[in-house]
C-alpha positions as YAML, in Angstrom:
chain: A
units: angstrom
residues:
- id: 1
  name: UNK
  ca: [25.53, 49.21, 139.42]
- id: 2
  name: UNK
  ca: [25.98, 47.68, 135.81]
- id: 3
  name: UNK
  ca: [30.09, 46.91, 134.91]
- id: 4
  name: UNK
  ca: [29.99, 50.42, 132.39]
- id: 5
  name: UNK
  ca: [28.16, 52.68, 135.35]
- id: 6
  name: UNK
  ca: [31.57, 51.27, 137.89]
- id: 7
  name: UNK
  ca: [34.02, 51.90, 134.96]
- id: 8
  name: UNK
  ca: [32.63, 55.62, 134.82]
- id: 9
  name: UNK
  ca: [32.37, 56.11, 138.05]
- id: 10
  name: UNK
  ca: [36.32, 54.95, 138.40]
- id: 11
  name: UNK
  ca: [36.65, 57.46, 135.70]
- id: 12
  name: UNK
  ca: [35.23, 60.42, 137.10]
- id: 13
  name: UNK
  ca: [37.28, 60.23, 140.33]
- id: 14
  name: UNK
  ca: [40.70, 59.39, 138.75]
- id: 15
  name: UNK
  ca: [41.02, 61.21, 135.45]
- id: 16
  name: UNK
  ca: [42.03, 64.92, 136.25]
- id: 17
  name: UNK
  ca: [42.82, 65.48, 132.35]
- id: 18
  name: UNK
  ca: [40.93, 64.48, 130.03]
- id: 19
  name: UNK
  ca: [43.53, 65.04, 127.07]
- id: 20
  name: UNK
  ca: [46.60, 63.44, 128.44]
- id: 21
  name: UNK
  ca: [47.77, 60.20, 130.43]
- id: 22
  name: UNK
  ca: [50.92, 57.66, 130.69]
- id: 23
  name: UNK
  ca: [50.99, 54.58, 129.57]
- id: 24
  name: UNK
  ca: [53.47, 51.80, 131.19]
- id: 25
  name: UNK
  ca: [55.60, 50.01, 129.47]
- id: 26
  name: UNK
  ca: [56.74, 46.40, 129.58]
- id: 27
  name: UNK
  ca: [60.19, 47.30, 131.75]
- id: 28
  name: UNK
  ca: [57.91, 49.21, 133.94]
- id: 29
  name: UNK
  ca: [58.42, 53.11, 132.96]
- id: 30
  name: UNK
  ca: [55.45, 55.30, 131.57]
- id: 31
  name: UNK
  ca: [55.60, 57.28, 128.79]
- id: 32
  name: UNK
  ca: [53.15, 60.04, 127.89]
- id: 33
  name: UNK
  ca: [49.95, 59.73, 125.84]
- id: 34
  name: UNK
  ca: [48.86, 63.26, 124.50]
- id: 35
  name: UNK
  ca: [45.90, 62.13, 123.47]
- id: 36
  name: UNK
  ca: [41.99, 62.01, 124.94]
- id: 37
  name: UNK
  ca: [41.35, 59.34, 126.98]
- id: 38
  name: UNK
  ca: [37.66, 57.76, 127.34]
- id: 39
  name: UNK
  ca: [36.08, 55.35, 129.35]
- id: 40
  name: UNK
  ca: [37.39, 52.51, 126.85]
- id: 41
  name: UNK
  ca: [41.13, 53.13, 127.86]
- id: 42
  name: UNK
  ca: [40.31, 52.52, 131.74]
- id: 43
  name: UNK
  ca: [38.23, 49.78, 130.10]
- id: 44
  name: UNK
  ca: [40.88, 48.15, 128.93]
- id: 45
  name: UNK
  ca: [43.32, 49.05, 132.12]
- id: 46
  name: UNK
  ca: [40.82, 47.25, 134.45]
- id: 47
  name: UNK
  ca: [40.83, 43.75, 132.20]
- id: 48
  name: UNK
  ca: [44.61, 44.31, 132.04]
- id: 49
  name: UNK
  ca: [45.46, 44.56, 128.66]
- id: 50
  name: UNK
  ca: [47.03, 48.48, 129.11]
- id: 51
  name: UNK
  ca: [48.27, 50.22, 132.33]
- id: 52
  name: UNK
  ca: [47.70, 53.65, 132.61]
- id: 53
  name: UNK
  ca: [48.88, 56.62, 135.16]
- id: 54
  name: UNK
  ca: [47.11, 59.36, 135.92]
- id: 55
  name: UNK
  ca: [48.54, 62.96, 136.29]
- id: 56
  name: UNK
  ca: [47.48, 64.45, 139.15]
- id: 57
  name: UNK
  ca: [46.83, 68.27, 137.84]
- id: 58
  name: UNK
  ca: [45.12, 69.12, 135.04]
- id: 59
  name: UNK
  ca: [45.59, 72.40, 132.72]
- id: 60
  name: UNK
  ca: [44.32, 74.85, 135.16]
- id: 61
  name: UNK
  ca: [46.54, 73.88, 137.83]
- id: 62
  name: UNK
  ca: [43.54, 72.26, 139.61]
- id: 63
  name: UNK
  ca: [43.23, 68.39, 141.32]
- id: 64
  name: UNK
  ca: [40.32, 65.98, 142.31]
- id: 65
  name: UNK
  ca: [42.45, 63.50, 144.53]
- id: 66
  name: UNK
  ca: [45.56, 63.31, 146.84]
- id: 67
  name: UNK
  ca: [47.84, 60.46, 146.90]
- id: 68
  name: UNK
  ca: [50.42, 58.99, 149.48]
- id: 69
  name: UNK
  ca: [52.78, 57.10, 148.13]
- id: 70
  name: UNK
  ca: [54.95, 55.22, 150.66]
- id: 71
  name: UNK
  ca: [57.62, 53.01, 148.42]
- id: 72
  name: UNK
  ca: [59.23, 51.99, 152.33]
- id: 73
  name: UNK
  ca: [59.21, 47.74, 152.72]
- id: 74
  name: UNK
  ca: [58.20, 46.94, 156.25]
- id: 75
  name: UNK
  ca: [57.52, 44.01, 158.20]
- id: 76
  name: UNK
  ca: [53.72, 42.95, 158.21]
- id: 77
  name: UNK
  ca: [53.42, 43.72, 161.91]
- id: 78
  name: UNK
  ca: [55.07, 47.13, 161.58]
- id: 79
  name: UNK
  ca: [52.74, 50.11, 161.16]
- id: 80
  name: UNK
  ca: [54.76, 52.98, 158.07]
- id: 81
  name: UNK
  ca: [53.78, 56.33, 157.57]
- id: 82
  name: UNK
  ca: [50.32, 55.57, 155.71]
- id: 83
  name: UNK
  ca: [48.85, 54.43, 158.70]
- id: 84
  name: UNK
  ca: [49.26, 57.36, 160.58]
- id: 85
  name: UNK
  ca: [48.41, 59.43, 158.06]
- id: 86
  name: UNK
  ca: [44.86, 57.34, 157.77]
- id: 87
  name: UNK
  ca: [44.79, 57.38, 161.66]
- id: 88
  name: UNK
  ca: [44.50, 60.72, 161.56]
- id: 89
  name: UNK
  ca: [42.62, 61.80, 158.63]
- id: 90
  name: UNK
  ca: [40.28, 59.11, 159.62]
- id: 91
  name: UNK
  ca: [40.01, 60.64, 163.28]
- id: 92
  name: UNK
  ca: [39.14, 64.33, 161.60]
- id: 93
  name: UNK
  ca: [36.19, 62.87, 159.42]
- id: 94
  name: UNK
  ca: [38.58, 62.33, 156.37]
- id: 95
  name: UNK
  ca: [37.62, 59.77, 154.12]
- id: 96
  name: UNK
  ca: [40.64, 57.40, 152.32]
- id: 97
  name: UNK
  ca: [41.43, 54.45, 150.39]
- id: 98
  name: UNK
  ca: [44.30, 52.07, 150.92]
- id: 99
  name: UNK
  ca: [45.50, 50.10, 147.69]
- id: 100
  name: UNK
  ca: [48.55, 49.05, 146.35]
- id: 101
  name: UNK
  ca: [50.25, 47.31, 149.19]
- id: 102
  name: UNK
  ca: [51.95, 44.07, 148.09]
- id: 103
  name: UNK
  ca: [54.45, 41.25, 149.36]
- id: 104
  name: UNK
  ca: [58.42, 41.33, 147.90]
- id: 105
  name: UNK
  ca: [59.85, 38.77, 149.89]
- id: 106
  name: UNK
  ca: [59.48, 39.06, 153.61]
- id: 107
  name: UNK
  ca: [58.13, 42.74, 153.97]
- id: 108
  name: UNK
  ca: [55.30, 44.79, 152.05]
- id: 109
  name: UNK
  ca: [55.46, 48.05, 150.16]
- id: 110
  name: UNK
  ca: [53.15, 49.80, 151.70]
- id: 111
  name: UNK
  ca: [51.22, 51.45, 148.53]
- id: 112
  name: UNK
  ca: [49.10, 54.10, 147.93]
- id: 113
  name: UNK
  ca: [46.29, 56.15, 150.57]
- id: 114
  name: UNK
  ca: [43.98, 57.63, 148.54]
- id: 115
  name: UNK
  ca: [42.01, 61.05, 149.50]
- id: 116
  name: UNK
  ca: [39.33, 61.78, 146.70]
- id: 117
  name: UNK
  ca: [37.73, 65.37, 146.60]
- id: 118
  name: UNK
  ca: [34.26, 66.33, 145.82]
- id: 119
  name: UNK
  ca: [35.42, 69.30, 144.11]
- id: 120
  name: UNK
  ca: [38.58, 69.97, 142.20]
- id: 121
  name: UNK
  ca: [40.94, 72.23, 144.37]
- id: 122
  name: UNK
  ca: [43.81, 74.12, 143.59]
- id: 123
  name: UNK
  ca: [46.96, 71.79, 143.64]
- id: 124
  name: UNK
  ca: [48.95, 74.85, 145.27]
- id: 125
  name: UNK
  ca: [46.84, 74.18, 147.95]
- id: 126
  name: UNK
  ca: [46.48, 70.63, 147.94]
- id: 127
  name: UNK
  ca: [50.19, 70.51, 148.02]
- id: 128
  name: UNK
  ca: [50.50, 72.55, 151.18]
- id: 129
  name: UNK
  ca: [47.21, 70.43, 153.28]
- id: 130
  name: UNK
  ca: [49.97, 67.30, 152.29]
- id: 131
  name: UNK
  ca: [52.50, 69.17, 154.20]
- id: 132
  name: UNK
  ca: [50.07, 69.93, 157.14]
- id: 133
  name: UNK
  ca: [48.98, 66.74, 157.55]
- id: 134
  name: UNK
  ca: [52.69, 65.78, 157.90]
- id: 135
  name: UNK
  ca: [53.31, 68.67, 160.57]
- id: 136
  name: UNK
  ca: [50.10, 67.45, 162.73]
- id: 137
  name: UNK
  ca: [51.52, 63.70, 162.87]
- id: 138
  name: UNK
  ca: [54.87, 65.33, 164.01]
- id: 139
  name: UNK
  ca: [57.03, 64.50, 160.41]
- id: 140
  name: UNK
  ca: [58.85, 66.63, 158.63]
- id: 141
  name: UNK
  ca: [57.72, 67.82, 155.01]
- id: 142
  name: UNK
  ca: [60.23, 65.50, 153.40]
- id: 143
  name: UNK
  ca: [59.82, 61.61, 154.47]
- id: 144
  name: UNK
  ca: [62.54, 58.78, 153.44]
- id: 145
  name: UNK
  ca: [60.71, 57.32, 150.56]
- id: 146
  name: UNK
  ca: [57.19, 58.45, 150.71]
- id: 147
  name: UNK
  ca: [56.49, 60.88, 147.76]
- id: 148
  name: UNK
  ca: [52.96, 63.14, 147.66]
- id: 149
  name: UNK
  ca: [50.85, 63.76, 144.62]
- id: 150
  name: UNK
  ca: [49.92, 66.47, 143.30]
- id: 151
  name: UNK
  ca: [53.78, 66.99, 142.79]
- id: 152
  name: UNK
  ca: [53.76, 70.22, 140.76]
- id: 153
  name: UNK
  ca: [51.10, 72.86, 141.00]
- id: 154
  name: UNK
  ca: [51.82, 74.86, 137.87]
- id: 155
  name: UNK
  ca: [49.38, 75.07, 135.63]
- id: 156
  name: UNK
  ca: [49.46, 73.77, 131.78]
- id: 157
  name: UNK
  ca: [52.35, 71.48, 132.64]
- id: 158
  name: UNK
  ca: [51.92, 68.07, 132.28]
- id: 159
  name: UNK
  ca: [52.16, 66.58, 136.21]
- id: 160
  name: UNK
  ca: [53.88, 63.69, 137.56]
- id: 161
  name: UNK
  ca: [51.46, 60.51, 137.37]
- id: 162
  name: UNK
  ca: [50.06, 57.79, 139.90]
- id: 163
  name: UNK
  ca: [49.43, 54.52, 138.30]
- id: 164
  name: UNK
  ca: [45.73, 53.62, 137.94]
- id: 165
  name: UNK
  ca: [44.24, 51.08, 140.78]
- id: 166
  name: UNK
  ca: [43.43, 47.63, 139.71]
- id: 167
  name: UNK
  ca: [45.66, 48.25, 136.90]
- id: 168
  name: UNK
  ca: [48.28, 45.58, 136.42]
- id: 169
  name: UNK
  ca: [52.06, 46.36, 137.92]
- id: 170
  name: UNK
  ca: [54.83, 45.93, 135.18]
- id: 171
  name: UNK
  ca: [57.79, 45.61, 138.18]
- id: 172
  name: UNK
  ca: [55.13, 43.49, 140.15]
- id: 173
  name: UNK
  ca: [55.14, 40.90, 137.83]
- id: 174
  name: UNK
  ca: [52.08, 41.59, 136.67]
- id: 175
  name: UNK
  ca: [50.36, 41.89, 140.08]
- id: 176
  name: UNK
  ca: [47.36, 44.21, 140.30]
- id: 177
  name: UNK
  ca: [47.30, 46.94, 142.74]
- id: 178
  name: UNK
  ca: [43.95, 46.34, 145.25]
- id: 179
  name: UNK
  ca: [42.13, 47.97, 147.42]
- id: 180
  name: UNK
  ca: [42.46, 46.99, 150.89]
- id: 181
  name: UNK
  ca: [39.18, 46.62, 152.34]
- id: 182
  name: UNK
  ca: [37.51, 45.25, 149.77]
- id: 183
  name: UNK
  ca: [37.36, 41.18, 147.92]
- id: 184
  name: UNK
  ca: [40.77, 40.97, 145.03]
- id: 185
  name: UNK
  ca: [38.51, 40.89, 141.84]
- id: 186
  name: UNK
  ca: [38.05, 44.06, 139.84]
- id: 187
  name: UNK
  ca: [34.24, 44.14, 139.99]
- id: 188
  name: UNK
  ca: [33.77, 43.71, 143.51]
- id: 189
  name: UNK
  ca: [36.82, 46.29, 144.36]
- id: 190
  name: UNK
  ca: [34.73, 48.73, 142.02]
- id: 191
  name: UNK
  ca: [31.58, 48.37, 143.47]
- id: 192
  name: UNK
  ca: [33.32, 48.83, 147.13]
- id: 193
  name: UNK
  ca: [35.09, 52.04, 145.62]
- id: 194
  name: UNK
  ca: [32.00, 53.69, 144.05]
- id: 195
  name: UNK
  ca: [30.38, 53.22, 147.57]
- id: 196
  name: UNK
  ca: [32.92, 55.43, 149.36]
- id: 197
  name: UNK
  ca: [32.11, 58.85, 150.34]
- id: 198
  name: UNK
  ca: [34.29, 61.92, 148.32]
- id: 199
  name: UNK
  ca: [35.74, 64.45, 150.93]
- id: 200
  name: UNK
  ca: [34.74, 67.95, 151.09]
- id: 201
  name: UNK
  ca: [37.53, 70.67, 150.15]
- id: 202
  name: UNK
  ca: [36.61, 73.64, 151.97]
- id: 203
  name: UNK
  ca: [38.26, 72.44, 155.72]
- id: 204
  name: UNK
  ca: [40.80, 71.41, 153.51]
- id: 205
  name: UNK
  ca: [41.28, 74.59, 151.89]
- id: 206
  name: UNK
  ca: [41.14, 76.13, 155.03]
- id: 207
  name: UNK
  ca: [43.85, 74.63, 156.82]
- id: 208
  name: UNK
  ca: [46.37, 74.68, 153.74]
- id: 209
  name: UNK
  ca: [45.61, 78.35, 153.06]
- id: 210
  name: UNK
  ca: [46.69, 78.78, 156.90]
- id: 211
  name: UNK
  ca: [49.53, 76.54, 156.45]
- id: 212
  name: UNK
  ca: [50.54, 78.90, 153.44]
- id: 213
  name: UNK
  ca: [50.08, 81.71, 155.75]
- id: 214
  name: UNK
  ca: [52.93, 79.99, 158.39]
- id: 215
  name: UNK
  ca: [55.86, 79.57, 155.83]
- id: 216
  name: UNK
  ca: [55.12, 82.73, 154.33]
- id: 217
  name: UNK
  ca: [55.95, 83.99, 157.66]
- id: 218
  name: UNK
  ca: [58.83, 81.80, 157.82]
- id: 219
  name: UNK
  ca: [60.19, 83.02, 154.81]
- id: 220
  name: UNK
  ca: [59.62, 86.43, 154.93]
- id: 221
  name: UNK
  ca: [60.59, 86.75, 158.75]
- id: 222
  name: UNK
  ca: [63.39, 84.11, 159.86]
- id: 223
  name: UNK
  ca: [66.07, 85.31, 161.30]
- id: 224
  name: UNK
  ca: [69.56, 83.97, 162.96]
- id: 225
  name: UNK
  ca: [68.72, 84.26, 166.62]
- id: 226
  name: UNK
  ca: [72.43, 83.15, 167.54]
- id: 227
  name: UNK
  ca: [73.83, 86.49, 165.98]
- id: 228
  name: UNK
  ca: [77.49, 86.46, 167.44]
- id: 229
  name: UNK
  ca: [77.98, 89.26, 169.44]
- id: 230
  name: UNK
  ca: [81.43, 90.83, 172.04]
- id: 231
  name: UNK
  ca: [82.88, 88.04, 174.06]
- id: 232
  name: UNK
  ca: [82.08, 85.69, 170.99]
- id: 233
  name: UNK
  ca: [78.65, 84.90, 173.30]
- id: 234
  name: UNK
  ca: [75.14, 84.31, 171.03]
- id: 235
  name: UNK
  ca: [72.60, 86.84, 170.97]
- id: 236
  name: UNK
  ca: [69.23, 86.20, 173.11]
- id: 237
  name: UNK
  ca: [66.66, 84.63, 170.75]
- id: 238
  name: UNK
  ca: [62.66, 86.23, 170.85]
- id: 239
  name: UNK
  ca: [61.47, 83.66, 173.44]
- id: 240
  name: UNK
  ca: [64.53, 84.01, 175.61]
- id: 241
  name: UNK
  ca: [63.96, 88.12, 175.74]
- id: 242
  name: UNK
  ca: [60.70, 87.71, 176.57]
- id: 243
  name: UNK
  ca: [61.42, 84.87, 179.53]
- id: 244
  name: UNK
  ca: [63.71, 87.23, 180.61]
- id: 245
  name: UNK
  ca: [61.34, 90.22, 180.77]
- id: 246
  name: UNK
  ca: [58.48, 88.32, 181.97]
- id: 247
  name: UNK
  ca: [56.81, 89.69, 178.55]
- id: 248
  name: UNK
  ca: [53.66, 87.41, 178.79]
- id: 249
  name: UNK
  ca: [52.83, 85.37, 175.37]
- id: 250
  name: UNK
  ca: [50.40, 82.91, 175.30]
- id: 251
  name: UNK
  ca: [49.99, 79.33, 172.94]
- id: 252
  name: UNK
  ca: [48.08, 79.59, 170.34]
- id: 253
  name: UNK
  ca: [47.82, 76.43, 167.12]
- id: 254
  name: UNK
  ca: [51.85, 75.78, 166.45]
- id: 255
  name: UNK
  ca: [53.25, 79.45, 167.92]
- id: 256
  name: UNK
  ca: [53.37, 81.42, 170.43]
- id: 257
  name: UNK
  ca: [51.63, 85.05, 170.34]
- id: 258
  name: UNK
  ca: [52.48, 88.20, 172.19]
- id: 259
  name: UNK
  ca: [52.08, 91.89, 172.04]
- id: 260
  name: UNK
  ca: [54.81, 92.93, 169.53]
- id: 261
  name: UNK
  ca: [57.41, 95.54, 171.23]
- id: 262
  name: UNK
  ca: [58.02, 97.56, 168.57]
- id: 263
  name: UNK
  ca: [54.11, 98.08, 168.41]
- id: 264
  name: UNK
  ca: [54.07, 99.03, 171.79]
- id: 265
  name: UNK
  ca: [56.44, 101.55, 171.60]
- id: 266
  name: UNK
  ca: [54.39, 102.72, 168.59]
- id: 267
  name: UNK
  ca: [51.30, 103.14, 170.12]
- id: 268
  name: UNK
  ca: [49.83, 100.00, 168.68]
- id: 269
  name: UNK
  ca: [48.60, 96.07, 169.57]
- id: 270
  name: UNK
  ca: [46.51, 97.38, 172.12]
- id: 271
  name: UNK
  ca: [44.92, 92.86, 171.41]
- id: 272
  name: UNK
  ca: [48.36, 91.95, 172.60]
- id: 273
  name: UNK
  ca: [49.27, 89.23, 169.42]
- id: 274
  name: UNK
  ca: [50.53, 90.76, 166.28]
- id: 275
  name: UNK
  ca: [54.11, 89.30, 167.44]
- id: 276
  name: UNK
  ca: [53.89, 85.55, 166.39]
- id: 277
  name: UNK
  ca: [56.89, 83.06, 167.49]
- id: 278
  name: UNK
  ca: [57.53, 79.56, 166.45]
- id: 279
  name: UNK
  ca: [56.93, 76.87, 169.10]
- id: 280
  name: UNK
  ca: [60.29, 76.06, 168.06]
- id: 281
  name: UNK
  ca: [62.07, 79.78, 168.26]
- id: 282
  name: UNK
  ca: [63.13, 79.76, 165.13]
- id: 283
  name: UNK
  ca: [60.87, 82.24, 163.35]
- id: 284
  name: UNK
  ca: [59.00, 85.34, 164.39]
- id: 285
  name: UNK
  ca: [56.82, 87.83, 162.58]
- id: 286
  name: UNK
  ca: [54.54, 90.74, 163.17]
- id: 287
  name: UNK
  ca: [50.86, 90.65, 162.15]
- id: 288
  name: UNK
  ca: [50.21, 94.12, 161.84]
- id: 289
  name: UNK
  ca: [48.79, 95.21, 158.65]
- id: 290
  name: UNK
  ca: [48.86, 91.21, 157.84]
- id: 291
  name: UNK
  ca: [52.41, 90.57, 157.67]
- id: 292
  name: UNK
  ca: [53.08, 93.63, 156.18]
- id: 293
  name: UNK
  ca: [55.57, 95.18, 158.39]
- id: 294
  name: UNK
  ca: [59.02, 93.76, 158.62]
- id: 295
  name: UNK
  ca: [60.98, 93.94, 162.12]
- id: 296
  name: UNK
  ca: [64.15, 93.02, 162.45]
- id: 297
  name: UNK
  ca: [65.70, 90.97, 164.91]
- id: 298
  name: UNK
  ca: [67.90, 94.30, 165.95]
- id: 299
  name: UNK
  ca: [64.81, 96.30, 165.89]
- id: 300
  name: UNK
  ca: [63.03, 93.41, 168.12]
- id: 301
  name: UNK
  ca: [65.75, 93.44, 170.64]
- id: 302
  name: UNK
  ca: [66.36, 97.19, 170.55]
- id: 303
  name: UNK
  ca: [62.45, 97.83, 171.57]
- id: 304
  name: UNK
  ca: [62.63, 94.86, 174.33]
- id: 305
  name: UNK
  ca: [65.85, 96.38, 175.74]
- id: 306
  name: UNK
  ca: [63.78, 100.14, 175.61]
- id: 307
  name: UNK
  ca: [60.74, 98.30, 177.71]
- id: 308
  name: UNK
  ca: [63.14, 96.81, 180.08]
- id: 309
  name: UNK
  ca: [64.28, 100.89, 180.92]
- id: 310
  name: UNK
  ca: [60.94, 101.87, 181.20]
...
């Protein structure tokens, strides 16, 4: 590919808004540009004369690429969170792109992992794949250090911004940020970048819109399933009732899944799984009508303790 066809094709996969970037300054901060950019500004952030982040959502609350950004300094033989991140995406038929990681002393910041979509997706949902992805490695949403991009999924806001690959590092002394697996001069990491694959959205989509589904659940049915009660002794929790009853639930994804009581006694969940429990035991929810119907814990434990008479 000719130098101009790289510099476009760098364009089409980073710039998310078209009317709007940052542009760092010589201490190292960005300010914001409200202002079109072209193929001439990443022009000039590839020879180094400019640095430029990119936000990550554009006006219709919509993004074209992920980004991991693990600030953590390890030593070179230690393996950070980006690498099981990549271990895994990599293992589900993910494609990514490792750049950024550089020396400061005796340890490396690790960088950036790049995920880059074929089709812009909603950042809502971008947002919440980030968090699954966290969840299947076994982290928590929140890691020491490692921020996620897209940051805000509101639309018409301008987002928080990633700097630019291959652009030149204010608080690096200059340094460029390159891609791993490819040679450290800017045409050769282009030509490696256009020659990766762009990932597909709609697994994606699919597994945040279930993740969405989860703390929706959480939200709308947690509980306190240490309730004091007489005698100053904590209330059974779901699982705990159900051990006791020998009220058969079965693993299903990250929960368990049973035949709700208070359905029972209703009549209904004749499939035995609208009750859904946390792995965990520290959520529950009923799927009838799709989340619709709220039981409480006393309602829960007042049906269980009806079965048990029966």
């Amino acid at each position: 590919m000719k130098y101009q066809e790289l510099i476009d094709d760098y364009y089409k996969r980073f710039v998310v808004r078209t009317d709007a970037y940052y542009l760092q300054t010589p201490e190292g901060k960005y300010n914001a540009r409200y202002e079109v950019i072209t193929p001439d500004h990443l022009a000039k952030h590839l020879a180094g004369e400019i640095t430029i982040a990119f936000p990550a959502v554009d006006k219709k609350g919509l993004c074209k690429w992920i980004c991991y950004d693990d600030d953590n300094c390890l030593p070179e033989s230690e393996s950070g969170v980006l690498e099981l991140i990549e271990e895994l995406l990599c293992s589900a038929g993910y494609s990514c792109v490792r750049e950024g990681r550089r020396q400061i002393v005796d340890k490396f910041k690790q960088g950036h992992l790049w995920i880059m979509l074929k089709e812009p997706i909603e950042a809502k949902l971008a947002r919440a794949w980030t968090k699954w992805v966290l969840k299947q490695i076994g982290l928590p949403e929140r890691v020491t250090k490692l921020d996620i991009f897209p940051r805000q999924a509101e639309p018409g806001l301008l987002s928080n911004p990633v700097r630019g690959p291959l652009g030149k590092h204010a608080k690096a002394n200059g340094e460029r940020g390159w891609f791993r697996d490819a040679p450290p001069n800017v045409e050769s990491q282009l030509e490696w970048l256009a020659s990766q694959p762009l990932n597909d959205t709609a697994h994606m989509a699919r597994s945040a819109a279930n993740y969405l589904i989860t703390i929706d659940a959480r939200s709308k049915y947690r509980d306190n399933f240490t309730k004091p009660r007489q005698g100053g002794k904590s209330a059974p929790s779901i699982l705990e009732m159900m051990d006791a009853l020998n009220w058969p639930y079965r693993p299903e994804r990250d929960r368990f899944v049973s035949q709700c009581p208070v359905c029972a006694l209703e009549g209904h969940d004749k499939s035995l799984d609208n009750l859904h429990i946390s792995t965990d035991d520290t959520w529950y929810g009923c799927w009838y009508q799709g989340w619709n119907v709220t039981h409480t814990y006393k309602a829960i434990y007042s049906a269980f303790r009806s079965l048990r008479c029966t």
